[in-house]
C-alpha positions in Angstrom: 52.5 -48.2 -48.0 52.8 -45.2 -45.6 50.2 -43.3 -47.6 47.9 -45.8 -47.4 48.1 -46.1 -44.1 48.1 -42.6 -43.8 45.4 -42.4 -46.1 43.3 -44.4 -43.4 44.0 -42.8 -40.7 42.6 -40.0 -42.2 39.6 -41.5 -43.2 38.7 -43.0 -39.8 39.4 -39.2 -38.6 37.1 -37.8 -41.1 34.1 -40.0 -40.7 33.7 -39.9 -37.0 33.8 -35.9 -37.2 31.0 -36.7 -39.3 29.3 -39.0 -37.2 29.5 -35.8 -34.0 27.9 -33.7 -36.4 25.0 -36.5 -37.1 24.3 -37.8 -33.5 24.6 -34.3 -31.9 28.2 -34.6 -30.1 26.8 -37.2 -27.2 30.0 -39.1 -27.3 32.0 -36.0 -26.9 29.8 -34.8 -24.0 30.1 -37.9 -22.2 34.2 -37.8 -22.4 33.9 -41.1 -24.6 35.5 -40.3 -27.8 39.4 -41.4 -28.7 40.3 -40.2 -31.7 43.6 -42.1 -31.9 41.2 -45.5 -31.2 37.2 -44.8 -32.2 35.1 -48.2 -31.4 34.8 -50.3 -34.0 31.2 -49.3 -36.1 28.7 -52.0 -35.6 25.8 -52.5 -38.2 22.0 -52.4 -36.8 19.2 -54.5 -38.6 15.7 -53.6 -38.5 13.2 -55.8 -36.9 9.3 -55.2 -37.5 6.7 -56.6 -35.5 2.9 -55.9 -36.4 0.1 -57.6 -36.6 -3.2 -58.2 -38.7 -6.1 -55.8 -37.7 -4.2 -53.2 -35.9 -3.3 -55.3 -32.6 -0.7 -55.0 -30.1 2.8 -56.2 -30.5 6.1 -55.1 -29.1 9.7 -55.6 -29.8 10.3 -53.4 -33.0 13.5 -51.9 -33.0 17.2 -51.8 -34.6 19.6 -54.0 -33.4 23.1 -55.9 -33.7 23.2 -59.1 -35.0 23.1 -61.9 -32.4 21.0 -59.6 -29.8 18.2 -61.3 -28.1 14.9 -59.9 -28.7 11.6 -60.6 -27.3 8.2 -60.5 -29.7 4.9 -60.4 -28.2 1.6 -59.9 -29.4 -2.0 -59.2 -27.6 -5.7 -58.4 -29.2 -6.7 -55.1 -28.8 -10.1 -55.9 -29.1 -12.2 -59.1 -28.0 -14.0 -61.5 -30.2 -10.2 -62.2 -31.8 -8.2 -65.1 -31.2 -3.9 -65.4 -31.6 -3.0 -67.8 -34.9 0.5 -67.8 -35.7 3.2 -65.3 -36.4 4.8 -65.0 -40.2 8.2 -64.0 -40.9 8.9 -62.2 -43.9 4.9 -64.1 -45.0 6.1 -67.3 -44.3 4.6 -69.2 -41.6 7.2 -68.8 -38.1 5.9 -70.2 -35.2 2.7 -70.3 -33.1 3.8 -68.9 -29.8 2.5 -65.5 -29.0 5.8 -64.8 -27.5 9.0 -65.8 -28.6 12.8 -64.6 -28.5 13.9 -64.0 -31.7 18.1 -63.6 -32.0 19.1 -61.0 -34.4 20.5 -62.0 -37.9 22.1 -59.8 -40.4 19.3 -58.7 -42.3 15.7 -56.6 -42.0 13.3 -58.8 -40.6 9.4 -58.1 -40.3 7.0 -60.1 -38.4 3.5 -60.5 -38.6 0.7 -61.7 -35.9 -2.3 -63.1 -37.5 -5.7 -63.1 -35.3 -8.9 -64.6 -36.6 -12.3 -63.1 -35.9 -14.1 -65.6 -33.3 -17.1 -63.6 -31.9 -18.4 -65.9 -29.1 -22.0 -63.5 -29.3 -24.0 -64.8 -31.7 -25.1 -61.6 -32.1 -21.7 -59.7 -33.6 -22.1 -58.5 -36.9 -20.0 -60.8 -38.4 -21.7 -63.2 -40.6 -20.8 -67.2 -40.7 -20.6 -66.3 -44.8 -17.9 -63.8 -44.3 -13.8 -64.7 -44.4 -10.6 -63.1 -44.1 -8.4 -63.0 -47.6 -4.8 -62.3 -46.9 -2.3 -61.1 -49.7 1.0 -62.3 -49.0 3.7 -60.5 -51.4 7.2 -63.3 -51.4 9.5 -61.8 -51.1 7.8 -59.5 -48.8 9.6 -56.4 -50.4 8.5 -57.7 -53.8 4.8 -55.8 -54.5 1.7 -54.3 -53.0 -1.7 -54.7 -53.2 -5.2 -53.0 -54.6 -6.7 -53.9 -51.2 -5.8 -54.4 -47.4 -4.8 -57.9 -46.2 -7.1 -59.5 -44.0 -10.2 -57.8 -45.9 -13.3 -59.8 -45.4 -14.7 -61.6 -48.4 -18.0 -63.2 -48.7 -17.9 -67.0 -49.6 -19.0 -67.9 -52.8 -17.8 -65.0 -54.5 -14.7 -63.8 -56.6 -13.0 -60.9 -54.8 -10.8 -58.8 -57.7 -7.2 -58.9 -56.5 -4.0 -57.0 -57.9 -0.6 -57.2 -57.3 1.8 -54.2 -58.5 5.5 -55.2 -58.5 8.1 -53.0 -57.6 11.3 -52.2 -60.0 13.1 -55.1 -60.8 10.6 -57.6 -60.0 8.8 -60.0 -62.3 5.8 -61.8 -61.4 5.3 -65.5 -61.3 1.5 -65.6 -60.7 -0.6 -66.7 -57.0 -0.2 -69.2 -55.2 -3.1 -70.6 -52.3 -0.7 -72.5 -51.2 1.7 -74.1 -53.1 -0.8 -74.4 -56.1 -0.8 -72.5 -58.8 -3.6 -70.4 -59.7 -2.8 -67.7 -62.0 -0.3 -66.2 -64.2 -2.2 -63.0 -64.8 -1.0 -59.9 -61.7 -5.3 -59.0 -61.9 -6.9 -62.3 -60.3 -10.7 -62.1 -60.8 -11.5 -65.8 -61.0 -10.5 -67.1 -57.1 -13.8 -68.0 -55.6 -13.4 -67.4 -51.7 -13.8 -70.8 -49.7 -15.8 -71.4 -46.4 -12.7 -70.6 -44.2 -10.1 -67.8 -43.9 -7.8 -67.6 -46.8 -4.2 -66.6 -47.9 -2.6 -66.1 -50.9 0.6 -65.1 -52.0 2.2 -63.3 -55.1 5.1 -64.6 -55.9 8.0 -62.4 -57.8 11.3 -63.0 -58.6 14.1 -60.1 -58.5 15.4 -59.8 -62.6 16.2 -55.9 -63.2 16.5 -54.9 -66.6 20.1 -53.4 -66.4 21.8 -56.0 -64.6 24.3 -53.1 -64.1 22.2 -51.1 -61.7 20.0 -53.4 -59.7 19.2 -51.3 -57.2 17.7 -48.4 -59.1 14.7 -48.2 -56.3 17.1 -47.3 -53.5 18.2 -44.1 -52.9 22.0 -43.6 -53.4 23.8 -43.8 -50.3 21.3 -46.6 -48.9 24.4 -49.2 -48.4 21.9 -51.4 -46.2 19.1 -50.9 -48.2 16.9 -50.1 -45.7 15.4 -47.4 -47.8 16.6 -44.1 -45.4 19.7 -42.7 -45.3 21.3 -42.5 -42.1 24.3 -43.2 -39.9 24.7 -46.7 -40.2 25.0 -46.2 -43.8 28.0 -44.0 -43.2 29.5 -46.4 -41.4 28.7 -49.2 -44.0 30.3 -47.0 -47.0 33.4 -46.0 -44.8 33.9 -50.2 -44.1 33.6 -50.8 -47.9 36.1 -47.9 -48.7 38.9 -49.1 -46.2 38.2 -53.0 -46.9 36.5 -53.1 -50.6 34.9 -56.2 -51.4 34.6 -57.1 -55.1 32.0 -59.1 -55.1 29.6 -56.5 -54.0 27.6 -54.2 -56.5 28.2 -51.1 -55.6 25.9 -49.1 -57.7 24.3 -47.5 -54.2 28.1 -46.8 -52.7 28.6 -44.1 -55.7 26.8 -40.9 -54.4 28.2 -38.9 -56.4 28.0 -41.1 -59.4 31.7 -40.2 -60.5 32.5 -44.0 -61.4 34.1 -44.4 -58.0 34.1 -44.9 -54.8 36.0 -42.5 -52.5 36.0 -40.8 -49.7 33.7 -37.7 -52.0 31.0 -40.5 -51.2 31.1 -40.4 -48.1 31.2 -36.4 -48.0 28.5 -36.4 -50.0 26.4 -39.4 -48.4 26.9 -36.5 -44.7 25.8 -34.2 -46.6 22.5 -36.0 -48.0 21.9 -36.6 -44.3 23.0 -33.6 -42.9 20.6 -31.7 -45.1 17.4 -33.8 -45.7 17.7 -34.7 -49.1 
C-alpha cells in the first residue's frame, strides 16, 4: 500500500514538472505552484461557433463544463437575413443570441442566413437556392462541394459524401425521408426553396479492437491535437483506471500498457511537434 501511494505521489510530481515545461513556468512566476498540493486538473471542451457564408459570430473557445457562454451571430454583408442556429447539424434554437452552458463534450454551432436581396436588382435570381450538406454525426464525413452552394431549381446538383474511418453510410436524408442509399446522389432535383440534406453514418470500425485508428495517439479527448489537457486526461486515467474505457489512444508507446512511459512519451510528442 505504501508504494502505491508512493507511487502517486510521484506521479502527480512528475506530470506537473511536465506541465511547467508545456505552459512556459507562468504558475511558478506567479508564486502559485504547491507541489505538496497541485489544483486539481480540470478538463476544457471545445465550443465552435460559425456560421453559413462567412458571417460574424462570437463565443468560440475552450471551456469547463458548466461555464456560461454567450453565442452571437451578425451578417457581414446585407441582403442576408438570421434563420436559426444548428448544433452539431441539428436544428438548436432561433435566437441570434443565446447562453449556451458548457457540457462535457466538443460542441460546434452553426448560424444559418438566407439570401433576401430587398433590390430587385441583386444578382441573385428567384430560380437560384441554397443546398446545405449536413454530415450526422457531424464528425462522420465531408463533402465534394461547400454547404450552402446555390443550386438552380429544376435541376439535379451531383452530391458526394466521403466517410471518415470507421464510419458506414446509411444513405440522405431531406428530412427524415429517405432518398438514397448510394454516397454519389445525382438524382435529387432541387425544389423552389432553400434546401438541406443530411448524410447519415453510423460509427462500426472494422477492428472493434482499435476504434479510434483516426486519432493520433495521445489524443485522450479526441479533439484531434495533442496538448495539455490530454496530459492531464492520461495522468487521471493512470491514477484512477476505468475499465470500461477503450484505451487504445492512452497507449503511446504502444507497449500493451498503460504507464507512466505514456505519459513521458505523450510530453514528449508535445514538447517536440510530432
Amino acid at each position: 500500500m505504501k508504494k502505491i501511494v508512493l507511487m502517486k505521489d510521484y506521479l502527480k510530481q512528475y506530470v506537473w514538472s511536465m506541465l511547467f515545461l508545456l505552459c512556459g513556468g507562468t504558475a511558478w512566476a506567479q508564486g502559485d505552484y504547491n507541489p505538496v498540493n497541485p489544483p486539481d486538473p480540470q478538463m476544457l471542451y471545445k465550443v465552435v461557433a460559425l456560421a453559413t457564408d462567412g458571417h460574424y459570430t462570437s463565443g468560440s473557445g475552450s471551456y469547463a463544463v458548466g461555464t456560461q457562454v454567450t453565442i452571437n451571430t451578425s451578417a457581414s454583408s446585407t441582403g442576408f437575413d438570421f434563420k436559426h442556429w444548428t448544433k452539431n447539424g441539428v436544428f438548436y434554437t432561433n435566437n441570434k443570441s443565446f447562453t449556451y452552458t458548457v457540457e462535457a463534450a466538443n460542441v460546434r454551432f452553426q448560424a444559418v442566413y438566407d439570401f433576401n436581396p430587398t433590390n430587385p436588382q441583386d444578382p441573385q435570381t428567384i430560380s437560384e437556392y441554397r443546398l446545405y450538406l449536413v454530415p450526422d454525426p457531424v464528425e462522420a464525413c465531408s463533402f465534394n462541394r461547400t454547404s450552402g452552394q446555390k443550386c438552380s431549381a429544376g435541376t439535379n446538383p451531383t452530391v458526394t459524401a466521403y466517410g471518415n474511418q470507421g464510419f458506414v453510410f446509411q444513405g440522405w436524408y431531406d428530412g427524415d425521408t429517405k432518398i438514397s442509399e448510394s454516397t454519389t446522389l445525382n438524382t435529387f432535383t432541387m425544389p423552389n426553396i432553400n434546401t438541406t440534406l443530411t448524410a447519415r453514418y453510423v460509427f462500426s470500425p472494422v477492428s472493434p479492437a482499435e476504434p479510434e485508428t483516426s486519432y493520433a495517439l495521445g489524443d485522450v479527448n479526441r479533439d484531434r491535437e495533442l496538448n495539455v489537457t490530454d496530459v492531464i486526461g492520461l495522468t487521471n486515467y493512470i491514477m484512477n483506471p476505468d475499465g470500461s474505457i477503450d484505451t487504445f489512444l492512452y497507449d503511446t508507446n504502444k507497449d500493451g500498457e498503460v504507464n507512466v512511459t505514456d505519459i513521458i512519451r505523450l510530453v514528449n510528442k508535445i514538447m517536440n511537434n510530432q
